[in-house]
C-alpha positions, 0 to 999 in steps of 0.5 A: 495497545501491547496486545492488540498489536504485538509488542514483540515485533519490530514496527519496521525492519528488513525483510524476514526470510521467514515466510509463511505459505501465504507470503510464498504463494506469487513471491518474485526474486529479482536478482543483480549481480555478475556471473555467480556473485550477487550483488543485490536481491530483493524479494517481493510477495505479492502484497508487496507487488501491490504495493509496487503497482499502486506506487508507481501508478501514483507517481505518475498521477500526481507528478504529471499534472506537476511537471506538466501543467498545460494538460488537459484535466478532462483528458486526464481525468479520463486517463487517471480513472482508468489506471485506477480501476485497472490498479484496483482489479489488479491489487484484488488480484495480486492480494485475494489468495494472501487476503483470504487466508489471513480473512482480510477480503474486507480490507481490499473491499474498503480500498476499493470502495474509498478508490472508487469514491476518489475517482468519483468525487475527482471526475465529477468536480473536473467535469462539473467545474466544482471549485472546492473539489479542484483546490483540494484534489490532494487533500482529497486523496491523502486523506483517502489513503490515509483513512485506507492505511488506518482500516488496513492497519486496525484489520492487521493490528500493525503499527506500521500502517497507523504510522503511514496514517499519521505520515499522510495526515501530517503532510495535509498541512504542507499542502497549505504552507505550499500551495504550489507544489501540491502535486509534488507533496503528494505524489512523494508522500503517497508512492514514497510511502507505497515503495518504503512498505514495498521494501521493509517488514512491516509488523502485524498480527500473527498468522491465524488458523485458515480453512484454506491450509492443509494442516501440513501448511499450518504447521509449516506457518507455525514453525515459521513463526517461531523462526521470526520470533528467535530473530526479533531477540 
């Protein structure tokens, strides 16, 4: 366990400041303050992007049919499978250069694919009137998350993700005990789950050689890694 996943790094932390080239590449600033004084920063890559996106969207997915139960599910169905294509371009789009250098294209691939499925099983069982398929909506896609945080967190060998894993599993059983706030339960889960990664350092592997870095960024990639190593003792 200890070597697969790298015990030296924190599971969860605060953002490192240390990044590679492939975590600068995309990296958006947003800063509050008055005048010259900051107040308050954060710092996104463009994984964390991601993130933010899919958080966001699954927010307003699952807590719409919530607050407003009277709408029509043919019509959302529609609109909810469109946002999710639309979010799976944008997520390949967001990752590809940071997935390619860390040689993780097949990651987005299975999301993309266990996206795809959940719109295809969600669509079909609003639009066939399959009753299985309509009482467990969310089950359906907490377990499709969670199987995505499971492959993302053995492609990372991160913890971090595995335990985002287990967060959805656990909250399966929630949906039983409390039937009617399905949507509620999962929508914080899925988006809570999204923006805590989106703000924390979450752990995994250490860089790999890339043919896609010039040996300056390498080296560079290098001695950033040694700066995070000195932070986490």
């Amino acid at each position: 366990m200890q070597r697969f996943f790298g015990s030296d790094t924190p599971i969860l932390q605060t953002k490192q400041a240390h990044l590679d080239v492939q975590d600068l590449c995309g990296l958006l600033r947003v800063r509050w303050g008055v005048g010259q004084r900051t107040l308050l920063s954060w710092m996104y890559t463009r994984i964390d992007q991601v993130f933010l996106v899919w958080g966001w969207m699954a927010g307003i997915i699952f807590l719409t049919p919530y607050c407003f139960p009277g709408l029509s599910w043919s019509q959302q169905a529609i609109a909810w499978s469109s946002l999710t294509v639309v979010g799976t371009g944008l997520m390949a789009g967001l990752a590809w250069y940071w997935v390619r250098v860390e040689r993780l294209r097949w990651v987005v691939y299975c999301w993309a694919a266990l996206m795809m499925l959940g719109i295809g099983l969600t669509d079909y069982g609003i639009f066939a009137s399959v009753p299985v398929i309509l009482m467990n909506l969310c089950q359906l896609w907490l377990g499709l998350s969670g199987a995505g945080y499971v492959v993302t967190g053995i492609g990372m060998r991160s913890r971090s993700f595995l335990l985002v894993a287990g967060l959805h599993l656990l909250a399966l059983p929630l949906l039983h005990w409390w039937p009617a706030e399905q949507f509620l339960i999962t929508g914080i889960v899925i988006a809570g789950s999204l923006f805590g990664l989106a703000e924390l350092q979450w752990d995994m592997r250490p860089p790999q050689d890339s043919d896609w870095l010039s040996e300056r960024e390498l080296a560079f990639n290098q001695a950033q890694q040694r700066q995070r190593r000195l932070s986490y003792k």
